[in-house]
C-alpha positions as MATLAB code, in Angstrom:
seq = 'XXXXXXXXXXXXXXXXXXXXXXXXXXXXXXXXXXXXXXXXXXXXXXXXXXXXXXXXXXXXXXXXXXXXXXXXXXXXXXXXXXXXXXXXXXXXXXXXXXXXXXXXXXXXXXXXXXXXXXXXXXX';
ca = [
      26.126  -35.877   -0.956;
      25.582  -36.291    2.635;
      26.617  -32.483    3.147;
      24.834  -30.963    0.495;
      20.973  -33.441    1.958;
      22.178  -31.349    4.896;
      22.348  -27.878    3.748;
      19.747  -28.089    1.164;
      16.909  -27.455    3.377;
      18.416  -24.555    5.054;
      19.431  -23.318    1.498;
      15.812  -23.369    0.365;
      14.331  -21.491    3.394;
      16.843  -18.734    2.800;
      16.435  -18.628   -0.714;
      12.336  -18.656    0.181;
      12.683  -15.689    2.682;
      14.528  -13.682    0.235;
      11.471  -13.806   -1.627;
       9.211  -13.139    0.572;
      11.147  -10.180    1.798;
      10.992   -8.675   -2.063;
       7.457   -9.178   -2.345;
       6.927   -6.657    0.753;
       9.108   -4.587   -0.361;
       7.326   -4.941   -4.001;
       4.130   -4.311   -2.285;
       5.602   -1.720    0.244;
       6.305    0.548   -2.674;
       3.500   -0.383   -4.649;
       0.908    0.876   -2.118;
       2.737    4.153   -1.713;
       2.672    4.365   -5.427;
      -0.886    4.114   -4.737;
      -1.375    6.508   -2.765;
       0.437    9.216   -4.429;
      -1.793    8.436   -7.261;
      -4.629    9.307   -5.328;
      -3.394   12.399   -3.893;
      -2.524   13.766   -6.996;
      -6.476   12.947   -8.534;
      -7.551   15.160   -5.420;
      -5.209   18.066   -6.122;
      -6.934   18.006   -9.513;
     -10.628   16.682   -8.314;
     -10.766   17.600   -4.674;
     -14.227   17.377   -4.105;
     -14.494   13.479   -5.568;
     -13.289   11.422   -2.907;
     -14.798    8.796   -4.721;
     -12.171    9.352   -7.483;
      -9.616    9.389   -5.133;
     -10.441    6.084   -3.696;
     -11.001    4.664   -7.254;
      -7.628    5.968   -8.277;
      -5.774    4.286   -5.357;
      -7.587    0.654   -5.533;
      -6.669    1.168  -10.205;
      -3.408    1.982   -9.238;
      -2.793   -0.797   -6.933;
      -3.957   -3.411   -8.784;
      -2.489   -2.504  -12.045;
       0.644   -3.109  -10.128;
      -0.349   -6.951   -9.274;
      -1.329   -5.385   -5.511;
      -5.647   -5.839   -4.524;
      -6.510   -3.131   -2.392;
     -10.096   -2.595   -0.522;
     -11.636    0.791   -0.907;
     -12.299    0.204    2.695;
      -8.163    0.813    3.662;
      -8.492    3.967    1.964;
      -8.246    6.667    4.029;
      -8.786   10.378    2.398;
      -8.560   13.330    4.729;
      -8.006   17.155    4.964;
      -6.287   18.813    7.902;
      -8.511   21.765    8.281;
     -12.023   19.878    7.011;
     -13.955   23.472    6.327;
     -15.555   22.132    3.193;
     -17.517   18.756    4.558;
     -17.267   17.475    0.742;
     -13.669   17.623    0.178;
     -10.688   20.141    0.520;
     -10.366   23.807    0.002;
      -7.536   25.403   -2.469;
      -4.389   25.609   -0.888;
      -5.104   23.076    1.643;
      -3.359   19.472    1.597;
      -5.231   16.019    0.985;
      -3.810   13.391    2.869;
      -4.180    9.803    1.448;
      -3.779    6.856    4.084;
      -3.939    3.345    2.860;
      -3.484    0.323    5.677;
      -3.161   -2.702    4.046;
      -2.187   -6.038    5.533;
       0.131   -8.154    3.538;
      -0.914  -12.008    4.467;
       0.853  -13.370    1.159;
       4.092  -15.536    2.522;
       5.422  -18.682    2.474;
       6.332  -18.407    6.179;
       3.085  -18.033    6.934;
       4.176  -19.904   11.104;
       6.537  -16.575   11.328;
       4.005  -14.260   10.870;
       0.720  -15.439   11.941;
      -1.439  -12.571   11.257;
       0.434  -11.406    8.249;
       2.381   -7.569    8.333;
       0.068   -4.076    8.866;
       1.728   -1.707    6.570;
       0.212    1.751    6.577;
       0.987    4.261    3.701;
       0.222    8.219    3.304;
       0.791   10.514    0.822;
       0.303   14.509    1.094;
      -0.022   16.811   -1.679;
      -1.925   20.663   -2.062;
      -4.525   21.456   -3.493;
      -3.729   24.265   -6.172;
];
């Protein structure tokens, strides 16, 4: 009994950061999921950026994941068109999101910046 009063604490705090670690993961992949949703609206709509954004925050959150339409980042690498991207040109979709959910919370004061981005062309 005495062993186990020991090793129970340190037990629990592994068992705790093992779920903590999933959930970024979960959320990791989630976001980039995201994202790709997004870019592939703007291949189909690329003058709604609006759309995009609204695609990327749906996306997200159907997923369990709230995103700000504020870490959405939409860009073109040749911006000719100052609404949105030309045919043939990519849209990149950049989402930084800062994942402040853990149990830790003394390990990781501020919480962990993940940034996401997703390319795809316009047809």
């Amino acid at each position: 009994m005495v062993e186990f009063a020991l090793i129970l604490p340190l037990m629990v705090m592994l068992a705790a950061g093992i779920f903590d670690l999933g959930r970024a993961f979960y959320t990791s992949i989630t976001i980039t999921n995201a994202g790709r949703e997004g870019a592939r609206y703007g291949t189909l709509h690329p003058n709604d950026q609006a759309g995009m954004r609204n695609a990327v925050v749906r996306e997200a959150q159907n997923s369990g994941v709230v995103i700000d339409q504020s870490d959405v980042t939409i860009s073109c690498p040749d911006e000719v068109a100052p609404s949105g991207c030309d045919r043939s040109q990519p849209i990149r979709v950049t989402i930084d999101f800062l994942y402040d959910e853990m149990i830790f919370r003394f390990l990781f004061r501020t919480g962990i910046q993940m940034q996401r981005h997703v390319e795809m062309q316009v047809p």
